[in-house]
C-alpha positions as CSV (number, residue, x, y, z in Angstrom):
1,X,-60.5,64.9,33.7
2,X,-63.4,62.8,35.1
3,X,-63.0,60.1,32.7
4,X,-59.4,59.5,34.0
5,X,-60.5,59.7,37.3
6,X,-63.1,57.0,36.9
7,X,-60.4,55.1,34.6
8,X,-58.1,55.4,37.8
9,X,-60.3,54.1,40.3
10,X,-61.7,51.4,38.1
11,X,-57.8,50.2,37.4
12,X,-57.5,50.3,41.5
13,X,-60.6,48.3,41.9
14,X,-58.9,45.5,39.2
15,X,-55.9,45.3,40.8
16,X,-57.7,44.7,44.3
17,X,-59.4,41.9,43.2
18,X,-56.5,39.8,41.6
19,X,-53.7,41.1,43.8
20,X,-53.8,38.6,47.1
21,X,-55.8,41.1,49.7
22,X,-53.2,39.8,52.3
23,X,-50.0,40.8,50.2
24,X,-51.7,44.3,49.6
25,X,-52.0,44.7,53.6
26,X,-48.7,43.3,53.9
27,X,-47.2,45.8,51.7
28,X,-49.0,49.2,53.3
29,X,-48.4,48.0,56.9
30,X,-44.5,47.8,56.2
31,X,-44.3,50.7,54.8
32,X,-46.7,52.4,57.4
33,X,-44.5,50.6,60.3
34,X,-40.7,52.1,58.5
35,X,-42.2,55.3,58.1
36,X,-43.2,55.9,62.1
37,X,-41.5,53.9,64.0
38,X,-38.8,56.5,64.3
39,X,-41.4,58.7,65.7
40,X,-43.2,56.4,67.6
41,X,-39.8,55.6,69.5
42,X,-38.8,59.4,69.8
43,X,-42.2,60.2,71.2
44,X,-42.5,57.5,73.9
45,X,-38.5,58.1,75.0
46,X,-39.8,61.8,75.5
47,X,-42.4,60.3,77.4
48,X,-40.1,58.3,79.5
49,X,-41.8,55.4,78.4
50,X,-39.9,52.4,76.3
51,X,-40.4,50.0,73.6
52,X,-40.0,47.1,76.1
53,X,-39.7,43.6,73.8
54,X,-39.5,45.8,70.4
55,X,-36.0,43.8,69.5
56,X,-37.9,40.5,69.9
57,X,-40.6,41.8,68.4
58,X,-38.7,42.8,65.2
59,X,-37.6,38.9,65.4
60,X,-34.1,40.1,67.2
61,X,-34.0,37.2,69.7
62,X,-32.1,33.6,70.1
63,X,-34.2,30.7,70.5
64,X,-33.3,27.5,71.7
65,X,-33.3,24.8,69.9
66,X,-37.2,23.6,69.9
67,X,-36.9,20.9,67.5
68,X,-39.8,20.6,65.1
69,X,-42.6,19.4,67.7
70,X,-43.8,22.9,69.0
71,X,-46.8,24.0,70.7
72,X,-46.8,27.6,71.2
73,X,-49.9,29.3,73.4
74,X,-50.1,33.6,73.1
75,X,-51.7,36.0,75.4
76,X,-51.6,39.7,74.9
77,X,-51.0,40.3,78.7
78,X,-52.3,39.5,82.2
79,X,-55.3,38.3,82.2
80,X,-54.8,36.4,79.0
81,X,-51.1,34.9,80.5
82,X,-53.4,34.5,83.7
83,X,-56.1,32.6,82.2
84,X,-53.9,30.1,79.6
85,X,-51.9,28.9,83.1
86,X,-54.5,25.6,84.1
87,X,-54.2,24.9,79.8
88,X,-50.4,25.5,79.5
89,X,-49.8,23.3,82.9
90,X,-52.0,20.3,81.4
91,X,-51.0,20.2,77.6
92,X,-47.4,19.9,79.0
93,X,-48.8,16.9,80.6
94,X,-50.7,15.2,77.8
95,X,-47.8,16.1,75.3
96,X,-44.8,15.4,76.7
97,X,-42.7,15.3,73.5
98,X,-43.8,18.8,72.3
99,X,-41.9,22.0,73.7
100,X,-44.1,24.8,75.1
101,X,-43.7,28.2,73.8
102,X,-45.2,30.9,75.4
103,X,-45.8,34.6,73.9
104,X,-47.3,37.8,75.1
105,X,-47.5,41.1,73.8
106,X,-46.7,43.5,76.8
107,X,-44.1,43.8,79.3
108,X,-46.6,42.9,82.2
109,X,-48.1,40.2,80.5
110,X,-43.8,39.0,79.7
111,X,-43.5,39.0,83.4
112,X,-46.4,37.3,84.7
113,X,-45.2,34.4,82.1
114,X,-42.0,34.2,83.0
115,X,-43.0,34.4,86.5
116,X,-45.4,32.0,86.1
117,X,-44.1,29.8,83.0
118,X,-40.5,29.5,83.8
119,X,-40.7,26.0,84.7
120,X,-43.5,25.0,82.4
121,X,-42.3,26.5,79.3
122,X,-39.3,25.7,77.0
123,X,-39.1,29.4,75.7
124,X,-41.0,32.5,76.3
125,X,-41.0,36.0,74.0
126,X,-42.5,38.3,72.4
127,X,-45.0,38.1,69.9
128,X,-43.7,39.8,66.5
129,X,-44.9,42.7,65.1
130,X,-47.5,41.9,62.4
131,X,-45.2,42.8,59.3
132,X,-44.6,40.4,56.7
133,X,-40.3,40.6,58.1
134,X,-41.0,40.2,61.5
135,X,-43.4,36.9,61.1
136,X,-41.2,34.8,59.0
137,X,-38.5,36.1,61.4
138,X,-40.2,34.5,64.3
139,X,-41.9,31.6,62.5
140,X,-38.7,30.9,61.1
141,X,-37.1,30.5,64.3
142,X,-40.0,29.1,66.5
143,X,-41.7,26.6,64.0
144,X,-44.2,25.9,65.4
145,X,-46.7,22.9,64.4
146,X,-49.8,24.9,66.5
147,X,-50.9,27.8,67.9
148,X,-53.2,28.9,70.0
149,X,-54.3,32.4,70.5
150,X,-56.4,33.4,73.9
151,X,-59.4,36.1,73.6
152,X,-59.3,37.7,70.2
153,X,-56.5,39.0,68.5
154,X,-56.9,39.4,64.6
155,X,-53.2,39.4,63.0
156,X,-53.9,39.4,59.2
157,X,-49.7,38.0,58.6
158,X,-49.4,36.3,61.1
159,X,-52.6,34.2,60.1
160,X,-51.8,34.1,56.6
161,X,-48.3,33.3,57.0
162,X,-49.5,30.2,59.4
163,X,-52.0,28.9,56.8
164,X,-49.5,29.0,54.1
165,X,-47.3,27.3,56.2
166,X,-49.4,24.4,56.9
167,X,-49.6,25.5,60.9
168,X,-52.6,24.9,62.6
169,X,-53.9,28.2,64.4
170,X,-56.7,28.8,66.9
171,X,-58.6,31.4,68.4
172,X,-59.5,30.3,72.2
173,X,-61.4,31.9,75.0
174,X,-62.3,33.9,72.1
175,X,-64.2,36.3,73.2
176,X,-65.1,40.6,71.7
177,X,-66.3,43.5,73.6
178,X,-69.7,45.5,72.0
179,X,-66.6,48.5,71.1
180,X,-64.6,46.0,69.6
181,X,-67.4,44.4,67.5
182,X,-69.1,47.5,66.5
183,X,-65.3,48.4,65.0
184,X,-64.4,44.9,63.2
185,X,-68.4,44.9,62.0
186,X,-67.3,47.8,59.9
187,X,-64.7,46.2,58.2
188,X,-65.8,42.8,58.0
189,X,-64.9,42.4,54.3
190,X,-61.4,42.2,55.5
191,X,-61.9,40.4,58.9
192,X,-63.7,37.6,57.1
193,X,-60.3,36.9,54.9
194,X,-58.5,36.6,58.2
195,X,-60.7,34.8,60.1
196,X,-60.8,31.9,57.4
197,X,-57.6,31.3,58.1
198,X,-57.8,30.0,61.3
199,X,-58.1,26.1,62.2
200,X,-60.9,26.6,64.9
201,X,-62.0,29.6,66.8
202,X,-63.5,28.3,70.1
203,X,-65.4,31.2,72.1
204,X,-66.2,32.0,75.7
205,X,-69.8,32.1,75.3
206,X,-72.8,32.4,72.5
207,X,-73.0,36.3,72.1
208,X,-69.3,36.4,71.5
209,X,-69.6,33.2,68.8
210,X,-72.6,35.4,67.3
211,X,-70.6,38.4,67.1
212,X,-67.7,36.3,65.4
213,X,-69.9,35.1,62.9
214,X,-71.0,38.4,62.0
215,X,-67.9,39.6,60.9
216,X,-67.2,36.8,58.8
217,X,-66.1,33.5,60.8
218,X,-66.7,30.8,59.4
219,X,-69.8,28.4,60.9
220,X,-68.2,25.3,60.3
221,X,-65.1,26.2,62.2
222,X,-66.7,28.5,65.0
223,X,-68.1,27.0,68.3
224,X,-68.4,27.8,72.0
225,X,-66.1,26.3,74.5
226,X,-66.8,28.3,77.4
227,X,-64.1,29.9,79.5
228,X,-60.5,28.9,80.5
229,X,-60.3,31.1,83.5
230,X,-63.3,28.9,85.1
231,X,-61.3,25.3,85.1
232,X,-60.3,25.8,88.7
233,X,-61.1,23.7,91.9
234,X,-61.5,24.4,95.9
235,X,-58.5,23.7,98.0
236,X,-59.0,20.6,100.0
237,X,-57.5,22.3,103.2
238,X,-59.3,23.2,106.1
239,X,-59.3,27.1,107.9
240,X,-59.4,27.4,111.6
241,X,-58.9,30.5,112.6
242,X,-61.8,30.8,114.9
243,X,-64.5,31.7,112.8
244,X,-67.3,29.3,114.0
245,X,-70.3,31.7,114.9
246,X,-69.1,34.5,112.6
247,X,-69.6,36.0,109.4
248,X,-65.9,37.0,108.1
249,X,-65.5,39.7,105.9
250,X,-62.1,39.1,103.4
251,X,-60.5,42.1,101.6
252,X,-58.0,40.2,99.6
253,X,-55.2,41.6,97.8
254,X,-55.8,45.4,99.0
255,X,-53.2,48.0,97.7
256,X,-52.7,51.6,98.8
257,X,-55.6,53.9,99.3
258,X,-57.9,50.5,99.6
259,X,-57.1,49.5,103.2
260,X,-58.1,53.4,104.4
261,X,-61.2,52.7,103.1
262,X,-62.4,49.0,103.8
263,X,-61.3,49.6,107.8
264,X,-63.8,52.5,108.3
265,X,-66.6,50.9,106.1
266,X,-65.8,47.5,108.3
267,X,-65.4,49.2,111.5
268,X,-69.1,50.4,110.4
269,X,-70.4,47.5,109.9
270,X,-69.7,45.9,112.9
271,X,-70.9,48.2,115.5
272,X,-74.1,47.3,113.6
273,X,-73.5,43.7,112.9
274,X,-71.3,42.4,116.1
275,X,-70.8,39.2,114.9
276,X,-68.7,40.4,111.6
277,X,-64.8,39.8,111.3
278,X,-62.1,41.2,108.8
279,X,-59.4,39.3,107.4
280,X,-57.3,42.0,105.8
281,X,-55.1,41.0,103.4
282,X,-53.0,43.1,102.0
283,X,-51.2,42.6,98.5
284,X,-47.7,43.6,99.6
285,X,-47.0,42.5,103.1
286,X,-44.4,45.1,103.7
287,X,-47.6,47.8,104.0
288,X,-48.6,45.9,107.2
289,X,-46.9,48.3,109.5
290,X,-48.9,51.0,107.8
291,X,-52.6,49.1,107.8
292,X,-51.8,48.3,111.5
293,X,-51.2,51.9,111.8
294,X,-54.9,52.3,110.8
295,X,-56.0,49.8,113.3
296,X,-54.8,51.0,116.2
297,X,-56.3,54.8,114.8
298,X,-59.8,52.9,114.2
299,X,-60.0,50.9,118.0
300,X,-60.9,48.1,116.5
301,X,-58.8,44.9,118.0
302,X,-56.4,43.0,115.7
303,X,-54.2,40.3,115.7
304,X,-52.1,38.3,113.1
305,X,-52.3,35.2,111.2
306,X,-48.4,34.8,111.9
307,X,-48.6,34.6,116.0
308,X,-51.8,32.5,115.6
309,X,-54.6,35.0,116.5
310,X,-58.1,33.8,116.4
311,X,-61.3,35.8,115.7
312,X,-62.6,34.6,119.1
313,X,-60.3,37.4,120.2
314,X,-60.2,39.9,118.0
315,X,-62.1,41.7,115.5
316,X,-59.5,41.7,112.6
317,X,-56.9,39.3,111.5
318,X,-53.9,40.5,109.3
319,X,-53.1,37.9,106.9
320,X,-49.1,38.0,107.3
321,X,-48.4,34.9,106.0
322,X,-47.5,34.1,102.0
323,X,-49.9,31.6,100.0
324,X,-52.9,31.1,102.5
325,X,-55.5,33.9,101.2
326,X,-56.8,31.1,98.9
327,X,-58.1,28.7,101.0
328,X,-58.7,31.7,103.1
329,X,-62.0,32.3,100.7
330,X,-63.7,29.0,101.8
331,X,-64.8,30.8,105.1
332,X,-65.8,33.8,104.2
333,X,-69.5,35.2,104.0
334,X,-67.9,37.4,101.3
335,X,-65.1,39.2,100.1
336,X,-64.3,42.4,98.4
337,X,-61.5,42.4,95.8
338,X,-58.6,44.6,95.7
339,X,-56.5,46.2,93.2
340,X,-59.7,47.6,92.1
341,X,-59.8,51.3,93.5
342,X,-56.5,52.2,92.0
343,X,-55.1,51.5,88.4
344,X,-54.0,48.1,89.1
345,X,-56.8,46.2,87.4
346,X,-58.4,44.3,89.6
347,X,-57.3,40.2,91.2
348,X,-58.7,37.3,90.2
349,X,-62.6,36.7,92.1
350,X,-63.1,33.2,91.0
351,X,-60.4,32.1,94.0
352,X,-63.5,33.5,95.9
353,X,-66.3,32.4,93.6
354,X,-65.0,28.8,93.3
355,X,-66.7,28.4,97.1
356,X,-70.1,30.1,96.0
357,X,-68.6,32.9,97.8
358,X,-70.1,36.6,96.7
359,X,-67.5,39.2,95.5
360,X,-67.4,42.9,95.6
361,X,-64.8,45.1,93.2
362,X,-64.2,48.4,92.6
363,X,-63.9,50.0,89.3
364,X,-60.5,48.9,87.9
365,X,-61.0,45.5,86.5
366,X,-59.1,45.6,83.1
367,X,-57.0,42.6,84.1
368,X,-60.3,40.5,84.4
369,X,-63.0,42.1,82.6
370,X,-64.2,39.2,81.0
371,X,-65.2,37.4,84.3
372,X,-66.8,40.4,86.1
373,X,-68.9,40.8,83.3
374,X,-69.9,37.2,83.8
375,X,-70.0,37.5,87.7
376,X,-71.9,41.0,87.4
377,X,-74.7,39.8,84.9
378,X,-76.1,38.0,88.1
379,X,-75.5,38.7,92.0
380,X,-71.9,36.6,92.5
381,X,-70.5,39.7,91.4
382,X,-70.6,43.2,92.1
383,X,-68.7,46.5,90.3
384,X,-69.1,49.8,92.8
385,X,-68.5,52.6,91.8
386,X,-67.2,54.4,94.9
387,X,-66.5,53.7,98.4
388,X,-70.7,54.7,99.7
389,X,-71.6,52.4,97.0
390,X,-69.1,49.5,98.2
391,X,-70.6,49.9,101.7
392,X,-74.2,49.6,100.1
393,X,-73.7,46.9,98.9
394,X,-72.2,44.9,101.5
395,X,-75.1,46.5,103.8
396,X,-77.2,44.2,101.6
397,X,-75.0,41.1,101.5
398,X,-75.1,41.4,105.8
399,X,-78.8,42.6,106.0
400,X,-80.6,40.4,102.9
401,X,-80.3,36.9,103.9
402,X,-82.9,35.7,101.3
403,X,-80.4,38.4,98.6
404,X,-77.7,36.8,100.1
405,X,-78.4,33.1,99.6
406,X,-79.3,33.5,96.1
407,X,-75.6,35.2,95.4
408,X,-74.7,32.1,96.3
409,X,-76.6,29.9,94.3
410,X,-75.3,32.3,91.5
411,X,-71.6,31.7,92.4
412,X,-72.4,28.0,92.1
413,X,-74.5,28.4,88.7
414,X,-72.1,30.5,86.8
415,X,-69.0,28.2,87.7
416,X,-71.3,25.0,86.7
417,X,-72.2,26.9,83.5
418,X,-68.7,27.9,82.6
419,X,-66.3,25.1,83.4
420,X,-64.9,22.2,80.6
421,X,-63.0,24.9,78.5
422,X,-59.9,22.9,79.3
423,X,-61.0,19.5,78.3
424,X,-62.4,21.2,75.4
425,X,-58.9,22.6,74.1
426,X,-56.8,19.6,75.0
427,X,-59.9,17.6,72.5
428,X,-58.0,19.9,69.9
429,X,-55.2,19.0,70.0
430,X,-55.6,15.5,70.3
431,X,-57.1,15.7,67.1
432,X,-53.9,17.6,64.7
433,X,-51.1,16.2,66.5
């Protein structure tokens, strides 16, 4: 019975090696997809959760007519729709006879794009599941002559297909978590297949071209190109709002829950530090009512950006007014970050960090991991914990001066160290089109 055996597995181990490895995965990840998508559908529906995008993801979905000059840029979701917008806005720009097509992979990052996108982009969808169907489905329909993938995301067909199709594919802002890498490191006999198929694969930094490498990228066609979320610049406006002789305090985009902390941490602060100001900002302008609520419990004197209320009379300012926070960031001695002490996932800190300005964020930073990490390696950024830690920490930033300086510099070194991403990827494509 043993001979068989080892007959059997031999015969497996034969077909492996002449049966295309791509074809073989292509094969078991149908059948694995038929087999539970049923349940997968009947689970989340119990769940009262959806398969939002599943029809265009199946390859269900019209598309205009695109033509054949087609750039197409994906993002998973929001921070990868976030980061491609600067990239998106200038290859539209420098390729004015190509039509932009712009994919995600989850109904947040879907909205953000068409929120964003909608009068950038000639189409925007969902990316197709990675079954051998659904691929030539959406190739079929999209055919495109490039595509460009933010971060990391490994789709053996969809790779395959685009190689065999003559479609030029990158990675960019390629970057892997340790999790991720200790995962793909495992299987790197497959992972090296896929990643061959790629064009370029242009990273974020050197540890996550390293890690790339190591699961089987290829050297010639790996290389750092920093990071796209960087390739911002300072407003050119100037703030007046009476802040001369103070140190301002922002708490941008606050949500629910963050407000009733900042106001008594603040509040705090300045009976120690008198010559400290809040602008409070809050994410949703319809909460105001509520946060001024909280004011008038906490004593301390407020007035709004609306009616034209100056710090030389009061000790917060409610940012009531749409598309200023911003600019706002220019004047601040720091800011903390909201979104970050509920499950929103943080904002983005570089619209503070872009004027060497320090940032403080609480736990919930999904949506832009990637750049606290960055921020946090030095002292432009800082993760708390908790509210005692949050209060900590800005303790130092107001007590420190010789702490708070170097923040600073390290605001100013990091974005020197990370910009030219976008110049990078717009090289590219100046060199296959």
């Amino acid at each position: 019975m043993a001979i068989y055996t080892i007959l059997l597995i031999l015969l497996i181990l034969i077909l492996i090696s002449v049966i295309d490895v791509f074809f073989l995965y292509g094969l078991v990840s149908t059948i694995v997809f038929v087999v539970f998508l049923p349940f997968y559908f009947i689970v989340r529906v119990l769940n009262k959760k959806f398969l939002y995008g599943w029809k265009e993801k199946l390859g269900f979905f019209k598309a205009p007519e695109l033509g054949d000059k087609v750039i197409m840029y994906h993002g998973v979701s929001v921070g990868e729709v976030i980061a491609l917008e600067n990239v998106i806005k200038k290859t539209k720009e420098e390729f004015p006879q190509y039509k932009i097509v712009v994919t995600t992979g989850t109904k947040t990052g879907q909205e953000i794009a068409l929120k964003k996108y909608a009068n950038v982009a000639d189409f925007i969808t969902y990316f197709p599941f990675d079954i051998t169907y659904c691929v030539n489905v959406f190739l079929n329909k999209i055919r495109p002559t490039v595509v460009l993938i933010a971060e990391t995301e490994l789709w053996p067909i969809f790779s395959s297909s685009c190689k065999r199709r003559g479609i030029y594919l990158y990675c960019i802002n390629g970057r892997m978590s340790d999790s991720t890498f200790s995962i793909y490191k495992k299987f790197r006999f497959f992972f090296k297949f896929v990643l061959q198929k790629y064009t370029k694969i242009l990273t974020q930094s050197e540890i996550d071209m390293n890690k790339l490498l190591a699961i089987g990228a290829p050297a010639e066609k790996t290389s750092v190109m920093k990071n796209l979320k960087f390739d911002i610049k300072p407003s050119n406006e100037t703030v007046d709002i009476g802040q001369d002789g103070f140190r301002v305090i922002i708490a941008g985009s606050t949500h629910k829950g963050e407000d009733e902390i900042i106001i008594p941490i603040f509040k705090q602060k300045h009976e120690k530090y008198p010559d400290t100001k809040l602008l409070l900002v809050s994410r949703h302008t319809q909460r105001i009512p509520k946060i001024a609520e909280l004011l008038d419990e906490s004593g301390l004197k407020y007035g709004y950006r609306s009616k034209g209320d100056t710090f030389k009379d009061f000790d917060v300012i409610l940012l009531d007014t749409m598309g200023e926070l911003g600019k706002m960031y220019s004047m601040c001695h720091f800011a903390f970050i909201g979104g970050s002490f509920n499950k929103t996932g943080g904002h983005n800190p570089l619209e503070a960090t872009v004027y060497s300005k320090p940032t403080i964020t609480g736990p919930s930073i999904h949506n832009f991991r990637d750049i606290y990490w960055l921020l946090s390696r030095s002292n432009a950024g800082k993760i708390v914990k908790n509210p005692k830690e949050l209060s900590d920490y800005m303790e130092r930033l107001l007590a420190d001066n010789e702490f708070y300086v170097q923040a600073c510099k390290d605001c100013e070194t990091i974005f020197n160290d990370q910009q030219g991403a976008l110049d990078v990827v717009i090289k590219e494509l100046k060199e296959v089109l």
